[in-house]
C-alpha positions in Angstrom: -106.4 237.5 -57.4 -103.7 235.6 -59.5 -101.8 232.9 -58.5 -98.1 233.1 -57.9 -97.0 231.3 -60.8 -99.3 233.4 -63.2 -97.6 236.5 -61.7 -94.4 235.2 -62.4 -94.9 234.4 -65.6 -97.0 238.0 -66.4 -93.5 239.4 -65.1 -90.9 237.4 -67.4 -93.4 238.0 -70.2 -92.9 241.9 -69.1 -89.9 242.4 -68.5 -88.8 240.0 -71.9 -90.8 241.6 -74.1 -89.3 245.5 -73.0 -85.9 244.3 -71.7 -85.0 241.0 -74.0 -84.7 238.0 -72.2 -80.9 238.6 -71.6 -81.7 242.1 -69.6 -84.5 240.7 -68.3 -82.3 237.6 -66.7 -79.5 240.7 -65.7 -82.8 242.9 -64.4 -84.2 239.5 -62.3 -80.0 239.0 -60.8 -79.7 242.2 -60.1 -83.0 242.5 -57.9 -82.1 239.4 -56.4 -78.6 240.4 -55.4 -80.0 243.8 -53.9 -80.2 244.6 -50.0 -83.4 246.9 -50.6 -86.5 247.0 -48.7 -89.2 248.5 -51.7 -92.5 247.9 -48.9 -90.7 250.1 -46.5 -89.3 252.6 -49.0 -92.9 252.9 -50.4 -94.1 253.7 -47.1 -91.6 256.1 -46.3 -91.4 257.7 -50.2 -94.3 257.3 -52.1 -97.2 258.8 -49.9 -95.6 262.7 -50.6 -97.1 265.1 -53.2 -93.6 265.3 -55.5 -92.7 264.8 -59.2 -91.4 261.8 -60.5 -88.4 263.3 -61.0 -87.9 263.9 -57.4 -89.1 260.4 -56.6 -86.7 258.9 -59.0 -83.9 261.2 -56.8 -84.9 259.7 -53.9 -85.0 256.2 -55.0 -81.3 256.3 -56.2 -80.2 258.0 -53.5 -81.9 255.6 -50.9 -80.6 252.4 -53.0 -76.6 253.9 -53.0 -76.9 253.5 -48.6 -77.1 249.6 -49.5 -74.3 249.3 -52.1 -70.8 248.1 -51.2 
């Protein structure tokens, strides 16, 4: 198992390299700003035989409840 900070930096390395670093600061603000559960709406979501397509329905529909 990896430590916390190792994760971290895996992420930003991630996200930098397939984002940029600006997008990838924007994609880190914009998770941090969001009201949205992602253990629960695994649970709920993810343990269903559907397509991706229909998953990625369901994901933007669930995340527009918690928008203002």
């Amino acid at each position: 198992m990896q430590t916390d900070n190792a994760i971290r930096l895996a992420g930003m390395k991630i996200l930098s390299e397939k984002l940029g670093i600006v997008d990838a600061e924007r994609f880190i603000t914009l998770i941090s700003r969001e009201n949205f559960d992602y253990t629960k709406w695994r649970e709920e979501n993810l343990n269903q035989n559907i397509s991706v397509r229909e998953l990625s329905k369901q994901a933007t529909e669930y995340t527009k409840k918690f928008k203002s």
